[in-house]
KOLDOKE-690787 format. One record per atom (N, C-alpha, C): residue number from 1; residue in one letter; atom name; y, x, z. Coordinates in nm, 4 decimals, decimal comma, always signed. Layout:
N
(NUM "a" "CA" (Y X Z))
...
***
This chain:
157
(1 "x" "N" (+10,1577 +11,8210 +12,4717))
(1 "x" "CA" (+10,2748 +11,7363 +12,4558))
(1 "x" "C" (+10,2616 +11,6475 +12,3326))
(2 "x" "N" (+10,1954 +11,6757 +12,2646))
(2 "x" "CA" (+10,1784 +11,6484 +12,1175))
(2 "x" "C" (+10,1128 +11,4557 +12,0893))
(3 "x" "N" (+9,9742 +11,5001 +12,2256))
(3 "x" "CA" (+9,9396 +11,3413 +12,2306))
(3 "x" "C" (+10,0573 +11,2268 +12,2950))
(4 "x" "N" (+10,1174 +11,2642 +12,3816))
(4 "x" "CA" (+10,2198 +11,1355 +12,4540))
(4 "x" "C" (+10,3379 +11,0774 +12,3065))
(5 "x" "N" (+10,3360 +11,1776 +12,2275))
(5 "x" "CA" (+10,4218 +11,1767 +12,0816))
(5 "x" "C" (+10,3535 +11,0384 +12,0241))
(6 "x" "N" (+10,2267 +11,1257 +11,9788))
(6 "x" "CA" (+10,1269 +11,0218 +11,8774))
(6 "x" "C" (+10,1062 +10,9191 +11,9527))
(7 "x" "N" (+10,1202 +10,8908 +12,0921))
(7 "x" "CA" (+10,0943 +10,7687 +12,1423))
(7 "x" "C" (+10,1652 +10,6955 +12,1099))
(8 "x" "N" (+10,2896 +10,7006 +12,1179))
(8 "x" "CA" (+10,4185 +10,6039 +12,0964))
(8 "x" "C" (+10,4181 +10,5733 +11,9482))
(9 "x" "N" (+10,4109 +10,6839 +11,8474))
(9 "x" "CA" (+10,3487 +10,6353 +11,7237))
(9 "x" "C" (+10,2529 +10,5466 +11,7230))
(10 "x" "N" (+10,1137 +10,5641 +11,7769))
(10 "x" "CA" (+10,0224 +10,4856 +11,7479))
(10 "x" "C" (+10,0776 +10,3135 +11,8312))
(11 "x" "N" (+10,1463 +10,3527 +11,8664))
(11 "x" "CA" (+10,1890 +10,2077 +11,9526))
(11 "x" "C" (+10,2872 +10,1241 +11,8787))
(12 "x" "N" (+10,3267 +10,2129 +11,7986))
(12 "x" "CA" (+10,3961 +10,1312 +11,6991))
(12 "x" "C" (+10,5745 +10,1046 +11,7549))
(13 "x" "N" (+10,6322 +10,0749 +11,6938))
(13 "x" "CA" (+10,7765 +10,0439 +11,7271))
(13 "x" "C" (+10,8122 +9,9597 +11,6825))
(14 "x" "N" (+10,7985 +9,8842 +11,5902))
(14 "x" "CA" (+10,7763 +9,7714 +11,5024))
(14 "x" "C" (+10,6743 +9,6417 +11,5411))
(15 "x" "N" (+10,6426 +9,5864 +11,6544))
(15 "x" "CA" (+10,5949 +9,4311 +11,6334))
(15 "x" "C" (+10,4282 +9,5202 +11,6458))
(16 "x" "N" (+10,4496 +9,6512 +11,7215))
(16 "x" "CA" (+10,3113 +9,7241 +11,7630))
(16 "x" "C" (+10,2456 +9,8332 +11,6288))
(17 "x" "N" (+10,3043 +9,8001 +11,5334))
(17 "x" "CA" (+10,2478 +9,8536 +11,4146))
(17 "x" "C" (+10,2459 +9,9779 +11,4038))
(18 "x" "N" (+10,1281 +10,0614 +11,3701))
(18 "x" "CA" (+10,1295 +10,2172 +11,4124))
(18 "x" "C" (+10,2983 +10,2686 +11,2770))
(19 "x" "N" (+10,3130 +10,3857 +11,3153))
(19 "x" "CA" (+10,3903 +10,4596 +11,1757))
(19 "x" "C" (+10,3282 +10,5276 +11,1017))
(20 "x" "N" (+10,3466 +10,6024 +10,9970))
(20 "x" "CA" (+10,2948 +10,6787 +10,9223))
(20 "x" "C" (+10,3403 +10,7978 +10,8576))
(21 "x" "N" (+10,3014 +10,8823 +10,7996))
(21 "x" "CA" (+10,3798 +11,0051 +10,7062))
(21 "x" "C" (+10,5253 +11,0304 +10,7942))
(22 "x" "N" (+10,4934 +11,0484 +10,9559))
(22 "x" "CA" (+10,5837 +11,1184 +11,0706))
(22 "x" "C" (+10,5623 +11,2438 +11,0960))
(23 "x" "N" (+10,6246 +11,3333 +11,1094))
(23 "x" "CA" (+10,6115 +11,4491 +11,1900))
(23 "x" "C" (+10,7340 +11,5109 +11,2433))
(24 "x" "N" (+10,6974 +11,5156 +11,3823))
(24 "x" "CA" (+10,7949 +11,6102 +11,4621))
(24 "x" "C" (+10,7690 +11,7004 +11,5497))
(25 "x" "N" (+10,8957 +11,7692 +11,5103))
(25 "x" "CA" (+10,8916 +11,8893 +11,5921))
(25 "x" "C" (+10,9693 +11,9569 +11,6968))
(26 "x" "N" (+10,9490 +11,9986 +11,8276))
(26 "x" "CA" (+11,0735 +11,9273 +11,9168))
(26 "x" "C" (+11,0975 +12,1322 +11,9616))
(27 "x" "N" (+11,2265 +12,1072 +11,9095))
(27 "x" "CA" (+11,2450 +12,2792 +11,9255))
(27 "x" "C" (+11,3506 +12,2684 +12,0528))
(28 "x" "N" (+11,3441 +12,2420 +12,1310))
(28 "x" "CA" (+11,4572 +12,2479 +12,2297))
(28 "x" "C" (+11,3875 +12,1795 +12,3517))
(29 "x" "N" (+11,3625 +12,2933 +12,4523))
(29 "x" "CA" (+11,3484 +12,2495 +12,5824))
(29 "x" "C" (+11,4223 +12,3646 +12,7742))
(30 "x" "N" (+11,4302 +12,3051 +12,7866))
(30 "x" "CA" (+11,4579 +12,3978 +12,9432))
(30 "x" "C" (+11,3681 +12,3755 +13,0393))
(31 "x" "N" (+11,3097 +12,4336 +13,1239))
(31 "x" "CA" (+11,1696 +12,4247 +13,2032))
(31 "x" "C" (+11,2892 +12,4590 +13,3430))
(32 "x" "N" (+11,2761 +12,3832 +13,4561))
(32 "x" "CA" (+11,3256 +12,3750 +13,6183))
(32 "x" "C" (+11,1641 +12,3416 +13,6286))
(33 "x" "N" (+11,1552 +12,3966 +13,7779))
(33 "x" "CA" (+11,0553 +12,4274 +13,8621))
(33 "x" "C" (+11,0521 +12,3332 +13,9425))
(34 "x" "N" (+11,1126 +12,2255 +13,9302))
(34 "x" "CA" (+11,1459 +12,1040 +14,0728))
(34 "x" "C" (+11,1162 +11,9565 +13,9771))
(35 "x" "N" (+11,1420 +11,9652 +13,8132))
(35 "x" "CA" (+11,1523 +11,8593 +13,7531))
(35 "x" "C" (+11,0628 +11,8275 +13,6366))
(36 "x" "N" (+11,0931 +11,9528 +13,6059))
(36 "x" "CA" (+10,9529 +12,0369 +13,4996))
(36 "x" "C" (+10,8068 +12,0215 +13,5444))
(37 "x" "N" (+10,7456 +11,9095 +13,4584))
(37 "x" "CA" (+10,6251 +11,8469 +13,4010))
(37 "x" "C" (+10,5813 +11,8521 +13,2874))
(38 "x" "N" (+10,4738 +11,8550 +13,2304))
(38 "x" "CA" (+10,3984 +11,8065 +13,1394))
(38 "x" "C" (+10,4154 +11,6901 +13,0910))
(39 "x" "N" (+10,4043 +11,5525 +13,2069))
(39 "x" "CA" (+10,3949 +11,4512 +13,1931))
(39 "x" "C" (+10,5660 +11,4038 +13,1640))
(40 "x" "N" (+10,6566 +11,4918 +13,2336))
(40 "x" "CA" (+10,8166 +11,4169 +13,2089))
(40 "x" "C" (+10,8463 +11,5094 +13,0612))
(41 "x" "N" (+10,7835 +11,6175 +12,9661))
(41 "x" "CA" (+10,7956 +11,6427 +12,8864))
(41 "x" "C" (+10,7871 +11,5248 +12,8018))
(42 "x" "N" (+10,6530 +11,4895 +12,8057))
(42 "x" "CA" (+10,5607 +11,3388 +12,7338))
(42 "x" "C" (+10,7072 +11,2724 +12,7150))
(43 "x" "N" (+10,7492 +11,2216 +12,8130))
(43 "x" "CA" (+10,7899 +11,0679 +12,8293))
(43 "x" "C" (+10,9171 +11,1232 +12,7472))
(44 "x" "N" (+10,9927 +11,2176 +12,8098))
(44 "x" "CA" (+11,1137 +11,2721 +12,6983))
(44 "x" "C" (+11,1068 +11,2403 +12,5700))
(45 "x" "N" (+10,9343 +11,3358 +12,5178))
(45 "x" "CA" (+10,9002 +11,2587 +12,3578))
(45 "x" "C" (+10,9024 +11,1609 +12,3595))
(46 "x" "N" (+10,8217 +11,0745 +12,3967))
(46 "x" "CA" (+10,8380 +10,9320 +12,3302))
(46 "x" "C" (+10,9454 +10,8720 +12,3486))
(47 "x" "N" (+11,0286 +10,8839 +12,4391))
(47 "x" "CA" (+11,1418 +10,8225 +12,4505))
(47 "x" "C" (+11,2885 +10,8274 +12,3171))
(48 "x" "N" (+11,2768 +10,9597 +12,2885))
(48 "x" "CA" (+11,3461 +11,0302 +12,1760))
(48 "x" "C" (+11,2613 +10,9715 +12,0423))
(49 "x" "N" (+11,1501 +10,9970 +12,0681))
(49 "x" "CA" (+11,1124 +10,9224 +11,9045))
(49 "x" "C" (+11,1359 +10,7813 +11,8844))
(50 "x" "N" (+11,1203 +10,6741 +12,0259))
(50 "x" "CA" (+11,2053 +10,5273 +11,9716))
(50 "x" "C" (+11,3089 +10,5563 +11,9737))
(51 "x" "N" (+11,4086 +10,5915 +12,0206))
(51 "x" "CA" (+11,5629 +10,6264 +11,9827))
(51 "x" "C" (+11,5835 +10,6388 +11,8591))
(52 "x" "N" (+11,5141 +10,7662 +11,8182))
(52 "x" "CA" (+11,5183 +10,8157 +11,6558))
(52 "x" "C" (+11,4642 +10,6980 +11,5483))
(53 "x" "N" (+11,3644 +10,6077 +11,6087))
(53 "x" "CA" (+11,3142 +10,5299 +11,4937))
(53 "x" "C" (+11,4367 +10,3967 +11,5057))
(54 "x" "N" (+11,5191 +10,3677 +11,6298))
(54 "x" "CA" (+11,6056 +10,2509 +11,6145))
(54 "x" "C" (+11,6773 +10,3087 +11,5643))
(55 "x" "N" (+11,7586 +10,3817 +11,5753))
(55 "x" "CA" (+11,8280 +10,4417 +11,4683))
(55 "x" "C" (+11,8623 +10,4510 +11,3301))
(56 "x" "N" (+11,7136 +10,4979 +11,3167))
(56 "x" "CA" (+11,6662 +10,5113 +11,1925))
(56 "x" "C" (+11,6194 +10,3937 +11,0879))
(57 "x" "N" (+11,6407 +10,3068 +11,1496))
(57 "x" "CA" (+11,6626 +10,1336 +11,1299))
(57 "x" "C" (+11,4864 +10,1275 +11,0420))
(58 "x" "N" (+11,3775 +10,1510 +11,0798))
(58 "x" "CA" (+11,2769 +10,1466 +11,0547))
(58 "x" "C" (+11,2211 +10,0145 +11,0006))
(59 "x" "N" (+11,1147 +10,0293 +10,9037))
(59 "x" "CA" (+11,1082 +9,8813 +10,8297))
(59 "x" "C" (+10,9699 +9,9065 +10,8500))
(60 "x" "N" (+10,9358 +9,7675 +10,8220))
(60 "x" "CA" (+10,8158 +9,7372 +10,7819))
(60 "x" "C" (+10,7467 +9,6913 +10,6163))
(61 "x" "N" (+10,6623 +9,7285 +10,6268))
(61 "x" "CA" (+10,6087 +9,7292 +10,4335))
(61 "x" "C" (+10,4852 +9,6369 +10,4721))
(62 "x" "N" (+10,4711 +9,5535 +10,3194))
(62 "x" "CA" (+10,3444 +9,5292 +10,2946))
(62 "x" "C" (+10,3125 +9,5547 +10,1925))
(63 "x" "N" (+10,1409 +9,5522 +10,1313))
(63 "x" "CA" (+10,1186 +9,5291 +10,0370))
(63 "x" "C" (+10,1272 +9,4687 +9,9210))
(64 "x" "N" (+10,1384 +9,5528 +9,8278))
(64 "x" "CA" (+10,1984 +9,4027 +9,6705))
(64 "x" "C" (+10,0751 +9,3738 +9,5834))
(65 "x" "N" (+10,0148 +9,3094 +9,5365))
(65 "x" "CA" (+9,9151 +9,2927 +9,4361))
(65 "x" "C" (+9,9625 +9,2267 +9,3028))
(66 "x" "N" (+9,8649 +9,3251 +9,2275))
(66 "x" "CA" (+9,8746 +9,2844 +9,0784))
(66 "x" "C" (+9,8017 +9,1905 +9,0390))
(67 "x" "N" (+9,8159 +9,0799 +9,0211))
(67 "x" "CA" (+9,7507 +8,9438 +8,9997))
(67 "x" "C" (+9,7609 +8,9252 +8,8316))
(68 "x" "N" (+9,6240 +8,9109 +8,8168))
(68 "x" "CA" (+9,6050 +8,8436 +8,6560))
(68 "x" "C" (+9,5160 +8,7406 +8,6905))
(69 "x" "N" (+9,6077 +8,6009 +8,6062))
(69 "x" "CA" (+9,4913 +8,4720 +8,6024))
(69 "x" "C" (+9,5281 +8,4318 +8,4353))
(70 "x" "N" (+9,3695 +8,4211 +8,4137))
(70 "x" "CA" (+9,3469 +8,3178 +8,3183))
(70 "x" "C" (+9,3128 +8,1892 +8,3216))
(71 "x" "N" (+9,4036 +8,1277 +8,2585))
(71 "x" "CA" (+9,3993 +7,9507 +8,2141))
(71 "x" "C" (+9,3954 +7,8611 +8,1106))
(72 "x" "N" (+9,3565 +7,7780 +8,0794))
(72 "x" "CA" (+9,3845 +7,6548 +7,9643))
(72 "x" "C" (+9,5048 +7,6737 +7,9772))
(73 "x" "N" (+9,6000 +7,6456 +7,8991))
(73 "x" "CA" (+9,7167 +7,5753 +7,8746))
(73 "x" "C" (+9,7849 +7,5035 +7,9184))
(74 "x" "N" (+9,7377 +7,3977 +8,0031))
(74 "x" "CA" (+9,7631 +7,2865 +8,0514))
(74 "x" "C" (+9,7824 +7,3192 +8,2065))
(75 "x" "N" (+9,7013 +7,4100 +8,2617))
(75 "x" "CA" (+9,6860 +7,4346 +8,3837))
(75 "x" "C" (+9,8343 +7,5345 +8,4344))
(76 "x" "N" (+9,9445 +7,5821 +8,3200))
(76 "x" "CA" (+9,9630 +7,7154 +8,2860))
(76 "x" "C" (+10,1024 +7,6566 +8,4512))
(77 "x" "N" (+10,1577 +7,5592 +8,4099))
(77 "x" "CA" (+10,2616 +7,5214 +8,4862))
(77 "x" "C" (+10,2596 +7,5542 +8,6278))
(78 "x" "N" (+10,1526 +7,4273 +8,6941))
(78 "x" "CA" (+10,0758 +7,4549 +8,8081))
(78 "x" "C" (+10,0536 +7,5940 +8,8936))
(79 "x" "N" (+9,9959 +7,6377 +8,8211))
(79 "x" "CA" (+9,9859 +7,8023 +8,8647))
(79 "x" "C" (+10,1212 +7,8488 +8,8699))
(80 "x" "N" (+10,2046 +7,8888 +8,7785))
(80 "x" "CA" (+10,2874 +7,9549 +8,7835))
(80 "x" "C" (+10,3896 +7,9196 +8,9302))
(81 "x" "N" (+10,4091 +7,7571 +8,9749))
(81 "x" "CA" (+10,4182 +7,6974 +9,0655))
(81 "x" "C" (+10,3972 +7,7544 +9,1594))
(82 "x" "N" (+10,2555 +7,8024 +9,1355))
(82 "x" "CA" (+10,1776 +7,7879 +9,3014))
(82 "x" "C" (+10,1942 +7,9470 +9,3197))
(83 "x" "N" (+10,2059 +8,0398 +9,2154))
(83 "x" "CA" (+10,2025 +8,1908 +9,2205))
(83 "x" "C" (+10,3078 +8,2006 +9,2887))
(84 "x" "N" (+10,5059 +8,1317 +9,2385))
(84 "x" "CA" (+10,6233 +8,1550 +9,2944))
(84 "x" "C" (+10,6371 +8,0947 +9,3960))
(85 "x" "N" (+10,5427 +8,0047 +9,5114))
(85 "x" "CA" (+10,5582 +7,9541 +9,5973))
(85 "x" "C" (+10,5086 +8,0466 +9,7201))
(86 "x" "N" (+10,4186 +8,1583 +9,6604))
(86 "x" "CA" (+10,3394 +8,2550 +9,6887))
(86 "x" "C" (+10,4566 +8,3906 +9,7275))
(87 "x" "N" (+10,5406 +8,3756 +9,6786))
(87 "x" "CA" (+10,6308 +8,4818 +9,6769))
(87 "x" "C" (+10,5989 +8,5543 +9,5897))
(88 "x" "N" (+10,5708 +8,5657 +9,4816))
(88 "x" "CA" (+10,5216 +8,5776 +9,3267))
(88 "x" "C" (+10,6138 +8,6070 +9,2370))
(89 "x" "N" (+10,5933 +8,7481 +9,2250))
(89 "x" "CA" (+10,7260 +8,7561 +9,0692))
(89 "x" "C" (+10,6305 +8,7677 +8,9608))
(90 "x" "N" (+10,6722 +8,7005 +8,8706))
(90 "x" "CA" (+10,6007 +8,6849 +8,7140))
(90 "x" "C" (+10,6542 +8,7631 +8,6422))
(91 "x" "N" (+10,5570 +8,8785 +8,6053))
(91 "x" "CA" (+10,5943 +9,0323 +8,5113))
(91 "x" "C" (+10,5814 +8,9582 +8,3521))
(92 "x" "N" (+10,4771 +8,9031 +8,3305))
(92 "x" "CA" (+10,4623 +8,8533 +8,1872))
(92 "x" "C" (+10,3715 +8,7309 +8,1900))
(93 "x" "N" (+10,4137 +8,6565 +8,0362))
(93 "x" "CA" (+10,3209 +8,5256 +8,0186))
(93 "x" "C" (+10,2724 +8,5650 +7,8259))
(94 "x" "N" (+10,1019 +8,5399 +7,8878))
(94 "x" "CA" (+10,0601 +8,6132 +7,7342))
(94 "x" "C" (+9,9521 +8,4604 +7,6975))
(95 "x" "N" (+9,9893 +8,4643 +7,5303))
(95 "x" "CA" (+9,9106 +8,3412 +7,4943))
(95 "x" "C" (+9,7934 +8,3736 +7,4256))
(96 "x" "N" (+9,7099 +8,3264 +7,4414))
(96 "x" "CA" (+9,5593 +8,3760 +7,3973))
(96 "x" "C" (+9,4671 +8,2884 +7,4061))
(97 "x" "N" (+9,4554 +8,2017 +7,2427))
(97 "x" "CA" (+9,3237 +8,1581 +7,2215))
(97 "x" "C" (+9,3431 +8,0139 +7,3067))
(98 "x" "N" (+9,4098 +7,9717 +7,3156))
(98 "x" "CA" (+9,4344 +7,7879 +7,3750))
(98 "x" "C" (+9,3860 +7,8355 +7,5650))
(99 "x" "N" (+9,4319 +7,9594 +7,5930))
(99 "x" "CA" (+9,4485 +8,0189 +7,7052))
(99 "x" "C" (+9,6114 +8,0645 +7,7108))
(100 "x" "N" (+9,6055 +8,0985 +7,8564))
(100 "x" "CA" (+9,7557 +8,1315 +7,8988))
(100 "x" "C" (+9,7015 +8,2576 +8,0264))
(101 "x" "N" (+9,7720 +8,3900 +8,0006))
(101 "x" "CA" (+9,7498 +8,4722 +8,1003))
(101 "x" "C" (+9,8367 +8,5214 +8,1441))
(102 "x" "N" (+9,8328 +8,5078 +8,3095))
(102 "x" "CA" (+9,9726 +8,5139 +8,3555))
(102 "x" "C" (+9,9607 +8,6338 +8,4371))
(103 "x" "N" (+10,0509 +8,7106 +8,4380))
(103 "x" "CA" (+10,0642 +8,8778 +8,5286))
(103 "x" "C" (+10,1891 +8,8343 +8,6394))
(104 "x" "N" (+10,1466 +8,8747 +8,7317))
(104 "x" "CA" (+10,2749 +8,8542 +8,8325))
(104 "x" "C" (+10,2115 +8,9710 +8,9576))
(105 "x" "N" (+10,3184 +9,0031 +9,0384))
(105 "x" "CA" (+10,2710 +9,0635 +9,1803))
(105 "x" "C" (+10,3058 +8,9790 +9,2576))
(106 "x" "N" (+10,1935 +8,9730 +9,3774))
(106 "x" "CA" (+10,2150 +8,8971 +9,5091))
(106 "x" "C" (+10,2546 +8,9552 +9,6119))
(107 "x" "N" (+10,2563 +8,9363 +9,7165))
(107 "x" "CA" (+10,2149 +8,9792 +9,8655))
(107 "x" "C" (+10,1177 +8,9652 +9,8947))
(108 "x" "N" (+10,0022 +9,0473 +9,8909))
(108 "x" "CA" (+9,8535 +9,0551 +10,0066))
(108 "x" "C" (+9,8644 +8,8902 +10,1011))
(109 "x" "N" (+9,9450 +8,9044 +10,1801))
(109 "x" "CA" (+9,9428 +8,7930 +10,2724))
(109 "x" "C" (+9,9553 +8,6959 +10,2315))
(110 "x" "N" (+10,0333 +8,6408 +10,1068))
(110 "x" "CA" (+10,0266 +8,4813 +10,0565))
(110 "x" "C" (+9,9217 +8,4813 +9,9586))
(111 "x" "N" (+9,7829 +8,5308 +9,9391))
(111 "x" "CA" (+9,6737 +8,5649 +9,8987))
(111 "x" "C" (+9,5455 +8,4754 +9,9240))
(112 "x" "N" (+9,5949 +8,4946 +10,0353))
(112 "x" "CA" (+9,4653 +8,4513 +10,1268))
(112 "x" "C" (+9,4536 +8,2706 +10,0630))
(113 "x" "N" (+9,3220 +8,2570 +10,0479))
(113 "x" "CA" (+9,3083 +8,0850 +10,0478))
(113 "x" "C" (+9,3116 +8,0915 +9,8463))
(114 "x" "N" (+9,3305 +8,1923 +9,7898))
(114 "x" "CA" (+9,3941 +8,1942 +9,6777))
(114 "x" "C" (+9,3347 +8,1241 +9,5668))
(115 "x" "N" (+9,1450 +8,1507 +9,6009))
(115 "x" "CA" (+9,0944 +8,0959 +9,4864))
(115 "x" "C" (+9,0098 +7,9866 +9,5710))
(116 "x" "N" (+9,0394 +7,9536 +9,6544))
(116 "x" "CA" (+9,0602 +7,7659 +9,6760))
(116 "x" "C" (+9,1421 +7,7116 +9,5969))
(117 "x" "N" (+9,2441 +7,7167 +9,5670))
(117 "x" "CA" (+9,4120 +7,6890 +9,5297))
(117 "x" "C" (+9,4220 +7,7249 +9,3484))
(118 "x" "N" (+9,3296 +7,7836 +9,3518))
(118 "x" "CA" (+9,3242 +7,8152 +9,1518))
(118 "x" "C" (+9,2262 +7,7153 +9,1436))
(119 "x" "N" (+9,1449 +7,6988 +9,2439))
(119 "x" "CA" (+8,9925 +7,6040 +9,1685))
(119 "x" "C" (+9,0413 +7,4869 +9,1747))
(120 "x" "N" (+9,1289 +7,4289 +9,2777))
(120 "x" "CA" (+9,1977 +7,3101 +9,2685))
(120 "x" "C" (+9,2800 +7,2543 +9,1607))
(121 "x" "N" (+9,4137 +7,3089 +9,1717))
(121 "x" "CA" (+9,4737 +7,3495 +9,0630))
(121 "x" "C" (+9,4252 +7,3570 +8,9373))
(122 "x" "N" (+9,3279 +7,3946 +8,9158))
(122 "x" "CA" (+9,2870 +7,3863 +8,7268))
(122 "x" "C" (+9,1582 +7,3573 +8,7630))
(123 "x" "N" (+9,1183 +7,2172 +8,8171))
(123 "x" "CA" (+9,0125 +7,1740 +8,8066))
(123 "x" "C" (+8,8613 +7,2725 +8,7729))
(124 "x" "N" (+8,8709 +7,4178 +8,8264))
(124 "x" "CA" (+8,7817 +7,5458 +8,8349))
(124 "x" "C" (+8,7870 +7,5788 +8,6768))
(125 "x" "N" (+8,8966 +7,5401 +8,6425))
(125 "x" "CA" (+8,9181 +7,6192 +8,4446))
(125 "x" "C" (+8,9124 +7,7467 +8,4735))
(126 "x" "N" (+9,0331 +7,7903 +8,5951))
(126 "x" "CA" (+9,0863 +7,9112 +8,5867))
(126 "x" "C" (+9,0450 +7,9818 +8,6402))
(127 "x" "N" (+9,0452 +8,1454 +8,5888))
(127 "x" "CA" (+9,0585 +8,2618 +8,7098))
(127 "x" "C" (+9,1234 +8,3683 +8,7141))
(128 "x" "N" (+9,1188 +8,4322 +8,8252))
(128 "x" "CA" (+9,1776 +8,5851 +8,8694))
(128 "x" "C" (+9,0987 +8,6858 +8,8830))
(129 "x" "N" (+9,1772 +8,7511 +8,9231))
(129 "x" "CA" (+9,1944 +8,9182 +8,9165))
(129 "x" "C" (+9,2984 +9,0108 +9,0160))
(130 "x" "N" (+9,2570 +9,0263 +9,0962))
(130 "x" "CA" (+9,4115 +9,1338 +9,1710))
(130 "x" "C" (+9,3660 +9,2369 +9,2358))
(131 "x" "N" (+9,4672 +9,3936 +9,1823))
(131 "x" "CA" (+9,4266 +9,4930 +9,2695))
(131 "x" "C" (+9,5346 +9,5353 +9,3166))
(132 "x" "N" (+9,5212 +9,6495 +9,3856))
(132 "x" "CA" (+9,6561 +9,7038 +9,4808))
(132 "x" "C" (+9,7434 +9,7763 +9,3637))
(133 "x" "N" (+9,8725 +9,7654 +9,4015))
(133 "x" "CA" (+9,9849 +9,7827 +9,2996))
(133 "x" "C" (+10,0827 +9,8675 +9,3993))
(134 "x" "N" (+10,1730 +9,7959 +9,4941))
(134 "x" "CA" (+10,2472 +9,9217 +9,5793))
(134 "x" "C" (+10,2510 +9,8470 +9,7060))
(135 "x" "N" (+10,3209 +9,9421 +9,7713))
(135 "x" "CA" (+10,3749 +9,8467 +9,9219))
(135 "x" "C" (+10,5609 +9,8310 +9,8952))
(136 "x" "N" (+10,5742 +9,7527 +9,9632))
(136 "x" "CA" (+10,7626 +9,6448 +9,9550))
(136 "x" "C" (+10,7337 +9,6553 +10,0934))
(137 "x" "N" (+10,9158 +9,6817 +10,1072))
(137 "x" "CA" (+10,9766 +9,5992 +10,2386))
(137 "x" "C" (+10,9655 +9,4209 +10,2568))
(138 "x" "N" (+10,8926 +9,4065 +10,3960))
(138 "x" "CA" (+10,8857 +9,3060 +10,4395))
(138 "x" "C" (+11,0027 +9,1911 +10,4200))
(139 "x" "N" (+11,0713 +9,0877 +10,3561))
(139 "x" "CA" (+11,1818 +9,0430 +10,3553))
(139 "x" "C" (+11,2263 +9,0230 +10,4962))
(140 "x" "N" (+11,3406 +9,0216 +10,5199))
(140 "x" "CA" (+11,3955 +8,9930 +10,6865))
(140 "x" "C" (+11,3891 +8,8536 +10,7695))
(141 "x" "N" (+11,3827 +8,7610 +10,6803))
(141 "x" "CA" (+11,3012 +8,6649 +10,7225))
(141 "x" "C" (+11,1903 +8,6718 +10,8208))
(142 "x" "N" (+11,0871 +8,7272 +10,7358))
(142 "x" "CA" (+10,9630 +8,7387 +10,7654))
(142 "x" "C" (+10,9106 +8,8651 +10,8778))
(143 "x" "N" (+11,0226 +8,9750 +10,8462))
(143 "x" "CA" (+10,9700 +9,0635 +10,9509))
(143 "x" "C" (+11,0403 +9,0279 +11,1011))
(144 "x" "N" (+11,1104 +8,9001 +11,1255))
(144 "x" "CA" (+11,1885 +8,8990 +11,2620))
(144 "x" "C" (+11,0694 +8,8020 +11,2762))
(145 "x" "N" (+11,0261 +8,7255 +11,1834))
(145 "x" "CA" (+10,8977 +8,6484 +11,2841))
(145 "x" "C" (+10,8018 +8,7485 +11,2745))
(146 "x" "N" (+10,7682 +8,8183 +11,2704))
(146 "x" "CA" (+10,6440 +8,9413 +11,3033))
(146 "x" "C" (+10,6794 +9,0014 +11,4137))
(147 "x" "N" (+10,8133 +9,0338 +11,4426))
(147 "x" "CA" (+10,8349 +9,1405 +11,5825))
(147 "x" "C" (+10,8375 +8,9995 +11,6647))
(148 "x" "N" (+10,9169 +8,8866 +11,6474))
(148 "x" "CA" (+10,9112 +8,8021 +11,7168))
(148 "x" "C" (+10,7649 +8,7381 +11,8157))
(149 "x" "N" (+10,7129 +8,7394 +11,7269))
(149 "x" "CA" (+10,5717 +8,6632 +11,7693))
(149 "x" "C" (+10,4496 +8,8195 +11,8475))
(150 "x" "N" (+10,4819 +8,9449 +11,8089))
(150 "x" "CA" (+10,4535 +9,0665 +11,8741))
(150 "x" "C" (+10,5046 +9,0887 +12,0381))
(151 "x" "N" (+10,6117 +9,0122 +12,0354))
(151 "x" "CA" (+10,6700 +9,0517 +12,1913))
(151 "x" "C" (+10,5833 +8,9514 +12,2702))
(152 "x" "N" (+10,5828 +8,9853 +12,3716))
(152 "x" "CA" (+10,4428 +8,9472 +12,5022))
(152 "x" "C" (+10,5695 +8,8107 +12,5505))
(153 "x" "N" (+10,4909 +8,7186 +12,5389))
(153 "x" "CA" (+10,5927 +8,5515 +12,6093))
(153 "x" "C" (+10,5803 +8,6017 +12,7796))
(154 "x" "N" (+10,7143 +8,5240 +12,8544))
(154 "x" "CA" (+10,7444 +8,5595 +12,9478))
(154 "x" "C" (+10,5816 +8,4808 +13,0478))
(155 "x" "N" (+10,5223 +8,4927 +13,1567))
(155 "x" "CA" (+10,4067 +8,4827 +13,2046))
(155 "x" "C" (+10,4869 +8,3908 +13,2984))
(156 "x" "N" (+10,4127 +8,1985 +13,2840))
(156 "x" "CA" (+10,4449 +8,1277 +13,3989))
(156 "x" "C" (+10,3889 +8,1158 +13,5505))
(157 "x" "N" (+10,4832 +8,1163 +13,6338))
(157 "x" "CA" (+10,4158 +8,1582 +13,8220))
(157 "x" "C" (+10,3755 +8,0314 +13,8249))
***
């Protein structure tokens, strides 16, 4: 019974996305000889675990990164620009040496392309640094276009 469970997990409930750090345990059953399956056990589970996860008003997370860039001075604006356009919160601004070093966390996903966009931006003065820091709830914005664009478009005859 256990795999038809993890299936529906691994299938995700969320825009397909598996779950994680789940476990259940299903203490309540009655066995009839006319209705009583294996397979209508299954479907019971999974059926009860999306119930339980709409319910349970289930979110989605992403990754946050700890971003350090160093810059000239001049470049310091720009960046900071392009970090909060990023969805970028700026933890600190440290001055050093006719340099400017800026700490902020991102989102993983507004990442991508990143040091195209620094080499531009500060004419290749500047650079980075980012490692994994935590996971955040997806803003709601962003996670209705994720389930949105996950659901299968209707198929034209």
């Amino acid at each position: 019974m256990e795999d038809g469970i993890e299936e529906a997990l691994a299938g995700g409930v969320l825009a397909g996305y598996p779950m994680v750090d789940v476990k259940i345990a299903i203490v309540d059953g009655t066995f009839h000889e006319v209705d009583s399956s294996e397979l209508a056990f299954k479907m019971a589970g999974i059926f009860a675990v999306k119930e339980a996860v709409r319910k349970a008003g289930a979110i989605l997370l992403e990754p946050i990164m700890k971003v350090e860039v160093t810059t000239p001075d001049e470049y310091q604006g720009d960046l900071l620009g392009d970090l909060n356009r990023r969805r970028g919160k700026i933890a600190s601004i440290e001055a050093k040496n006719n340099s400017t070093i800026l700490y902020a966390v991102v989102p993983l996903s507004e990442m991508f392309g990143y040091a195209t966009a620094i080499r531009s931006l500060s004419k290749g003065r500047a650079a980075y640094s980012m490692e994994p820091f935590r996971f955040e709830p997806v803003p709601s914005g962003i996670m209705a276009a994720i389930v949105d664009s996950a659901q299968p478009k209707p198929q034209r005859s």
